[in-house]
Each structure stands twice: as C-alpha cells, then as structure tokens.
N, C-alpha and C positions, 0 to 999 in steps of 0.2 A: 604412490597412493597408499600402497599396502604401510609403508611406513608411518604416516600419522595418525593411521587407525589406530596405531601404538597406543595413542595418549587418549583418555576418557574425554578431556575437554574439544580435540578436536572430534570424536563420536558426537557431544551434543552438540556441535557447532555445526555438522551434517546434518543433522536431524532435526535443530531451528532451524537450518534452511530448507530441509523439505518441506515441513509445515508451514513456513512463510510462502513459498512457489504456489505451493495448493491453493491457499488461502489469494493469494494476488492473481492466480490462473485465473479465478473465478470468479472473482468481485471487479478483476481490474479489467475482464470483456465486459461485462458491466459498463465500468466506467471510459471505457475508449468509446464504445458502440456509440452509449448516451451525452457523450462527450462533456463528462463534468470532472473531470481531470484539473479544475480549478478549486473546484467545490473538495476534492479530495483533498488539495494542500490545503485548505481554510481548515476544513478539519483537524488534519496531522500537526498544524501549526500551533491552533486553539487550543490544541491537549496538553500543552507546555505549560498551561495555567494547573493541571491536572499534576502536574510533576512537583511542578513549585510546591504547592499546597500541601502535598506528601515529603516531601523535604522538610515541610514546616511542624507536621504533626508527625513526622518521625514515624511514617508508612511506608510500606512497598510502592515504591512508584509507580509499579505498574497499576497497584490497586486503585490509582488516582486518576492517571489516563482512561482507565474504565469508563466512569460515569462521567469524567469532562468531555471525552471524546461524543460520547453519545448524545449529553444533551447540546454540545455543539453544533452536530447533524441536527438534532430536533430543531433549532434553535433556526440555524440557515434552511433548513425544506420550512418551516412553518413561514416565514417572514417571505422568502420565495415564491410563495403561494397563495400567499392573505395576504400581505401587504402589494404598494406601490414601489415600497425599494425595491432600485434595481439588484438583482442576485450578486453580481461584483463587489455590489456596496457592501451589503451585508457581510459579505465573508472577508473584504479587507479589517471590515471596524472588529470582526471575530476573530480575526488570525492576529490581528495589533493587539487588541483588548488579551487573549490568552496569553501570549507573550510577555507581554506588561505585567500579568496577578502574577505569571509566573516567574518574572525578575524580583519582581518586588516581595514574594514570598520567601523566593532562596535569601534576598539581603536581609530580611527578617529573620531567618534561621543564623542561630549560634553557630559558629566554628566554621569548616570549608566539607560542601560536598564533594565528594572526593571520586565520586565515578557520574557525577553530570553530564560529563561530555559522552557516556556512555547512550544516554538516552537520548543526545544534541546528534549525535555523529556516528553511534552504535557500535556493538564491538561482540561480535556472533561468538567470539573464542573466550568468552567470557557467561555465556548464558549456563544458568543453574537449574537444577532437574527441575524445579520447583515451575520455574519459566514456562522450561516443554512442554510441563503437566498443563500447565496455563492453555498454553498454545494449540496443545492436543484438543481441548474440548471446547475451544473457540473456533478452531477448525468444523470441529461435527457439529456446533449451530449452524455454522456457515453452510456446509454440504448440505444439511438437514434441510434449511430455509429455502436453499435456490433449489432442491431437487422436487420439492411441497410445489413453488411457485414460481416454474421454469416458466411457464406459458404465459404468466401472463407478467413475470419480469421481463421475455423476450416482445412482448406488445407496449409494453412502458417505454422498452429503450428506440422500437422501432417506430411507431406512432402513437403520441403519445391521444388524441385527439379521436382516434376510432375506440383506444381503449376505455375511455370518457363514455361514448355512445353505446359503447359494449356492454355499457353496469359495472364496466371491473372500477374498484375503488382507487382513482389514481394516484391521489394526495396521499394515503395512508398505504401506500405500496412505493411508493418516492422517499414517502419517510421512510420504512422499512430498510430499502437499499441503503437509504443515505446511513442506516445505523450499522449496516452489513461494511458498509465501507469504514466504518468508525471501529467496528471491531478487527478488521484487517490491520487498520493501523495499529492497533493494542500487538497486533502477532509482530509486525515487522518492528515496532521501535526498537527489540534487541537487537536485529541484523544489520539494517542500517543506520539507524536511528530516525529523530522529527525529519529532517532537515533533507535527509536525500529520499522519503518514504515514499515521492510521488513518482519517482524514476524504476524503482521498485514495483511499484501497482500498476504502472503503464508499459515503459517499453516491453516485457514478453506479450503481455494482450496484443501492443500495437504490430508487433514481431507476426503473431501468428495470425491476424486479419489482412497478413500478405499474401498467405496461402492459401484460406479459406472464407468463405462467406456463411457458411453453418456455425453457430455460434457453440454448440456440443463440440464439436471438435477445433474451434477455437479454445476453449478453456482448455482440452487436453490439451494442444500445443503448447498456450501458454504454461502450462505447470511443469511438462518437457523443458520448453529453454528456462523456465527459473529454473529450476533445479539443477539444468547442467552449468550456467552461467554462475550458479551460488558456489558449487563444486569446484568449478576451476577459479573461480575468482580467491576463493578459500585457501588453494594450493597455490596459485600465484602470492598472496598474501604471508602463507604461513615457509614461502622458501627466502621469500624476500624482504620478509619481515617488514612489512606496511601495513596501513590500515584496512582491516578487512570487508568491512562496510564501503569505504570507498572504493575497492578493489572490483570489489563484486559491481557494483554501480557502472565505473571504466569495462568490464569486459562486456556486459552487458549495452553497454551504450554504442563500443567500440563495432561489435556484433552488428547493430541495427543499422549504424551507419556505412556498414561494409557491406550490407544487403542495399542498402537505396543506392549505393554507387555500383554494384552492378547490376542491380535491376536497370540503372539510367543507363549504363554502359551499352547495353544489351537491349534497348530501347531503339539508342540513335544506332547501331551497328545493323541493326535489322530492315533500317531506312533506308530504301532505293535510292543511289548516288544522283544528285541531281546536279547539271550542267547550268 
C-alpha cells in the first residue's frame, strides 16, 4: 500500500474514490430504499448525450454531463408524475434518445476522441486535480441537501402517500432526489465510468441494508464498504494491471455475492433436520 502512495496519480485516484463512496453512500440509500435503481441508469445513460455535445464544442466533458444529467432527472420525475407514461417508458426513450445525440455528436466531431472510453468505462488513475475539485464541492451540495432535508427524504423513500397528506411537497422533493442522484453520477463517471455507474450507486447501499434498518447508519456503511472496496479494487488493478473501474465493480459485486451465499448458508444450517 505504502508503495503507490509513491505516485501523485495514484494519491488522486484514492481520493476520487473517497469522494465517489461518500457521494453513492448517500444518494445510493436513497436509491435502494426507494428502489429507483432503474431510474438511476436512465439518468447515467442519458448524460452520454451530455459528453457527446462536449466533444463537439470542444468542452470539459464533465461540464456537459452537468446540465444533461440534470435535466434528464427533470425530464423523467416530471413525466413520472404528470403524465400517463408509464416511468420505464420514459427512461428507456431517455436512456436511447441520450445515447443517440451522443453518438451522433462525437461522429460530427473532427479527428478521434482519444479518452471516450474514459467516460464509457472510467479510468480512476487518470483523474485530474481539476476533477477532485469538481468532485469535492458536488460532494457538500450533496451532504448539504440530505442533511437540510433527511426527514422528509426518509418519508419520500418510506411512504410516499402519508407524505402527500403530511403537506410535505412530494413532486418537488422527488425531483430534487432525482437531481441528487444526477449529480452522484457527474462524481462517479471518472471512477467507473456511464456504463458500470449503477453498480457503483447500489451494491454498498444494498451491502449495508443487510445489517441495518436505520437509514443514518446505513449510509455510514455504505460509504465504509465504498471506500474499502474502491481501495482494494485500485491495488488489485494497479498490481495487475487491468482496468480499474471494472476492478473496483468485480470486488465490490464479488463481496455482495459472497455475503448472500452465506447469509443462505447459514439460513438452511440453522434449520432443524427433518425426517
């Protein structure tokens, strides 16, 4: 470990992954509780229209995921909620539709993007200070917003119908999330990138709603195993020289599935032998 602290690129390749953990600890109890862990890929997928477009006018991609990602959320809770499409509908025609501007912008663009698959597939040992700074203070909107409006994010995710009769504002506190969850993704596309984002923003959430039912100390969980999972996934990555985004993805996934098989193990061993 002490060894690739050596190098400054892997220091900020720790440090996007702490911020990314934080960031999915938090938004991704959210999204397990209220189980829109769909609605999160339509988002992550939509924003590729955002990338594209930035490729084409020769911007920071990230500056472009920004505002596609957001009004993509706007775009799927408004239609969710006013209209008769059904929510699937909306966010397959949104996840195709962003996809599409965003092909067809890069083929519009002169010469070859040359770090695309960066933002397709993510690549943590490559993030620039510039990033973290990003990262850094999309993180404290984020802390800022859920810590303002824990109570009655935690009556959104748990009944949505009482909160309604409560007076809390449901529609404009749905959208809200749905924008919280749009700027998580802006944090994670340098880690993993679009394509594995939702794997990222769910299993620690769905990891640490094994152990508890308090949603406060579910998000510290979840931001414990991101973080440790980003960590080793990183030193798996950086001995073995593979892709580090999917790396962190495999231990991470590997983890959860190694927990459900002996939670089951330990299920049927507990079961009184029957004749």
């Amino acid at each position: 470990m002490l060894e690739i602290l050596q190098y400054e690129f892997m220091i900020n390749a720790i440090t996007a992954g702490i911020l990314a953990s934080i960031a999915c600890g938090i938004i991704g109890v959210y999204v397990v509780v209220k189980r829109i862990v769909l609605i999160s890929g339509g988002i992550a997928h939509a924003s590729f229209g955002g990338i594209g477009i930035s490729y084409f006018l020769g911007i920071n991609p990230i500056m472009g995921v920004l505002p596609f990602s957001l009004l993509s959320a706007l775009t799927i809770g408004t239609f969710s909620k006013r209209t008769d499409v059904a929510e699937d509908t909306i966010i397959g025609i949104l996840w195709s539709m962003g996809m599409a501007i965003g092909i067809i912008f890069i083929g519009l663009t002169p010469g070859y993007a040359p770090d695309l698959m960066t933002y397709l597939f993510g690549n943590i040992l490559t993030v620039p200070q510039s990033d973290i700074t990003m990262m850094l203070a999309l993180d404290a909107i984020i802390i800022l917003v859920v810590y303002v409006l824990y109570k009655e994010f935690m009556a959104l995710c748990y009944d949505e119908d009482f909160s309604t009769v409560a007076g809390i504002p449901v529609e404009k506190l749905y959208l809200l999330l749905l924008c919280l969850i749009a700027l998580t993704v802006v944090v994670m596309i340098r880690v993993v990138g679009l394509i594995l984002v939702i794997a990222l923003l769910t299993i620690p959430a769905a990891l640490s709603r094994e152990f508890t039912d308090d949603m406060r100390k579910m998000m510290f969980l979840s931001i414990s195993f991101g973080i440790a999972f980003t960590i080793i996934g990183l030193m798996l990555s950086y001995y073995f020289d593979i892709a580090s985004g999917a790396t962190i993805i495999l231990v991470m996934s590997s983890f959860y599935l190694l927990h459900i098989v002996i939670k089951k193990w330990r299920t049927i061993s507990e079961k009184p032998f029957e004749i």
